[in-house]
N, C-alpha and C positions, 0 to 999 in steps of 0.2 A: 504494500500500500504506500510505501515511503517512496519508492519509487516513481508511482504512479503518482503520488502526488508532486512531485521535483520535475517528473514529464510537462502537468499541467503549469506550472512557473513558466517551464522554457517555453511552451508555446504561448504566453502570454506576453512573456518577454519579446517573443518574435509578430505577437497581435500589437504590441506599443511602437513598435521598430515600424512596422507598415503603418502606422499612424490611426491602428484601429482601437482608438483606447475603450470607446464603450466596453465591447466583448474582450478587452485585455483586464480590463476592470471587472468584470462578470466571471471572468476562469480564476483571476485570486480570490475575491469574495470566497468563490465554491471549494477552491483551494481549501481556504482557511474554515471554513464551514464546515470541509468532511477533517480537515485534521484535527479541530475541534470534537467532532461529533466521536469519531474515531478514539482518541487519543482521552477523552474523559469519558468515555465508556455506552453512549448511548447507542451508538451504530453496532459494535460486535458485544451489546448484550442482547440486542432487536435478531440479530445474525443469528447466533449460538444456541434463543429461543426455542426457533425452528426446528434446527437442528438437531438436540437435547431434549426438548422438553418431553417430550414421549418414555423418556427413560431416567429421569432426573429417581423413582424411588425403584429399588431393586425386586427386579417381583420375583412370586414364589416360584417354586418349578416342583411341579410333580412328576416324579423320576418316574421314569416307565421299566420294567425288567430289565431293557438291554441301552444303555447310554451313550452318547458318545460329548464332550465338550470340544469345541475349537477354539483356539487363541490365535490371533491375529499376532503378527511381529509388529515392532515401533522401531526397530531399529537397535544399534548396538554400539557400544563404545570402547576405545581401547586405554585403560588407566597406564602413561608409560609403557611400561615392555610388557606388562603383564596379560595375565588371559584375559580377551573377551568377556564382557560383563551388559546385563540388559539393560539400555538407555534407560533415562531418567523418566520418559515417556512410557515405559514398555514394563515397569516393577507394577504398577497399577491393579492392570490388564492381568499378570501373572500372577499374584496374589487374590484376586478375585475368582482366576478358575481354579486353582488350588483349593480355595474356601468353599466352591463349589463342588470339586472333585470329593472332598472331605463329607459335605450335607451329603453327596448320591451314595457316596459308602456307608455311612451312619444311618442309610435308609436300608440298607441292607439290597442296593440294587447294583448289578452289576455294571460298570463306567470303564470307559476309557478317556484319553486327554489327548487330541492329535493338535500338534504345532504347528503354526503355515506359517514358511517367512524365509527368503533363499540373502543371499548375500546380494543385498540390491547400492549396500554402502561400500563392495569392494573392499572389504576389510579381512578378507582372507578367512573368514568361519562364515555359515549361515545363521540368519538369525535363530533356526528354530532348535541347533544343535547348540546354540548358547544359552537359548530358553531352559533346554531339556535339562540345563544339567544345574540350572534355577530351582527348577520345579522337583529335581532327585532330592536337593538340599534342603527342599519344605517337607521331607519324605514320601513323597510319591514314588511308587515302586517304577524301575524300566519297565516291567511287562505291560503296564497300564498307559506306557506313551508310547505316540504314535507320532512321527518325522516328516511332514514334508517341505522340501529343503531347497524347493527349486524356485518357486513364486518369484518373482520380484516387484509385483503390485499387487493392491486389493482384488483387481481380475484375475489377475492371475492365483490370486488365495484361492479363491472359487472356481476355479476352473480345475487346476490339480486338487484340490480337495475333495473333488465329489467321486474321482475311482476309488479315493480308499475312504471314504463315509461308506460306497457301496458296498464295497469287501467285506466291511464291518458288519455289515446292516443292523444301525440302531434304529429302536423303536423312537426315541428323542432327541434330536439335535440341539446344543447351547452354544450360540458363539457368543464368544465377550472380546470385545474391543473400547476402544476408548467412545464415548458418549457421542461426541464430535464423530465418528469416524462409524458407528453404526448406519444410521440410514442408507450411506452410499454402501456399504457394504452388504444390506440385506439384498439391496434391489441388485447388485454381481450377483449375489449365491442366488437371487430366485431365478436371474437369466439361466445359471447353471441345472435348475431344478429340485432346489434345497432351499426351504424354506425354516429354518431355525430357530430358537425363542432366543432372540435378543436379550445380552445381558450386559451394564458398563461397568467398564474396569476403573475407569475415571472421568472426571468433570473438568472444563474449564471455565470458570468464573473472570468474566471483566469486572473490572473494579469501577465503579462508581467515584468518579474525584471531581474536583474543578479543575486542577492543573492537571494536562495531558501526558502521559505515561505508555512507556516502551511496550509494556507487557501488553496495554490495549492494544496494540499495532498488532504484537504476536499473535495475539487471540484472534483481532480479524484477520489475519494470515491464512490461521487454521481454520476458518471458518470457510472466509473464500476455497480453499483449496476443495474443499467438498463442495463446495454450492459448481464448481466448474466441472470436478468428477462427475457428478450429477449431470449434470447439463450437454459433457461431452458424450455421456449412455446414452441419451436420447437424440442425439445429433446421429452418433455412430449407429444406431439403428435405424432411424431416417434415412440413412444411407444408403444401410445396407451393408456398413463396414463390421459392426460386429460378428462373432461366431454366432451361427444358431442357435437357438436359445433350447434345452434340454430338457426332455420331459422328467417329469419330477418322480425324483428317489423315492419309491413303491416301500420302500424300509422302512420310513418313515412313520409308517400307520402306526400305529398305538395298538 
């Protein structure tokens, strides 16, 4: 958004050079208007509304006999030389299917935990072999996870994830991802033919201030970034550029 608004300066800058000051006058006003709106919180709390509000309280889930959870990767970072560990984004997400992993055992119903997330950051591990060994240290057993390690988007989470949901065939699907980052994710997995109970691993909160702050910027970052994933599914099937969209995992049923 920083950008896009430093875009609108120069070309306001280049509307007073041609001597058009009204509309060079009208793009700073709007300038200052969204970095205001922006920046003290009213624009990406309007934004994040949308996109969250649906999942802001954690709902119950009735295990079914045969289970399956999916985690979404956030990404990964590397502290100095040492091993691979899950972004500051991505502990959220990983503690919330664990806690869930935990309720479907405690119901006495049989669960597994399959990871999606390949190495999209070029950091030489995938994400979801960094996840796994996350998720072994919260004691979840290996035989209970499931790897796949290729994705390197959201489409791509859904598209390799649905041979091996099928493999599996559970009777109930859970993916948990971050709150932001659910919606565009259902509508990949239902292209795919997986329809899942949505569950968030985390929130992000704009802050409410009179003086304008970085972190608003960040939030509507992450906000935009979905409102365009969004926008580009429905373009790319107007198109006709997406894969065909997959009839739905028959496992499923309950």
């Amino acid at each position: 958004m920083l950008v896009m608004l430093f875009i609108m300066l120069l070309v306001a800058a280049l509307l007073y050079r041609l001597r058009w000051r009204r509309l060079g006058h009208m793009l700073v006003l709007l300038a200052l208007l969204l970095f205001l709106g922006i920046g003290c919180g009213p624009v990406p709390r309007f934004l994040l509304r949308s996109l969250q509000g649906a999942y802001d309280m954690e709902p119950p889930v009735e295990w079914a006999p045969r289970n399956i959870i999916v985690l979404l990767g956030a990404g990964t970072v590397g502290p100095n030389d040492e091993r691979l560990q899950p972004s500051y984004y991505a502990n959220g997400r990983i503690l919330r299917a664990a806690q869930l992993y935990q309720a479907c055992k405690l119901a006495g119903k049989a669960c597994r935990l399959l990871v999606s997330g390949g190495d999209s950051q070029d950091h030489g591990e995938p994400e979801a072999v960094v996840y796994v060994r996350a998720l072994r240290a919260l004691g979840i057993p290996q035989s209970d996870l499931m790897v796949e390690a290729r994705s390197m988007s959201t489409w791509q989470n859904a598209q390799f994830s649905r041979p091996l949901l099928a493999q599996y065939a559970p009777q109930h699907i859970v993916l948990v991802t971050s709150a932001v980052h659910l919606q565009r994710s259902l509508l990949y997995f239902a292209h795919f033919g997986i329809t899942p109970q949505p569950v968030a691993g985390d929130w992000i909160r704009a802050n409410r201030i009179p003086i304008p702050v970085s972190w608003n910027f960040v939030a509507t970052d992450a906000a935009v970034h979905e409102y365009l994933g969004i926008l580009r599914y429905h373009v790319y099937n107007m198109m006709g550029w997406n894969a065909p969209k997959a009839p739905p995992l028959h496992s499923q049923a309950s």
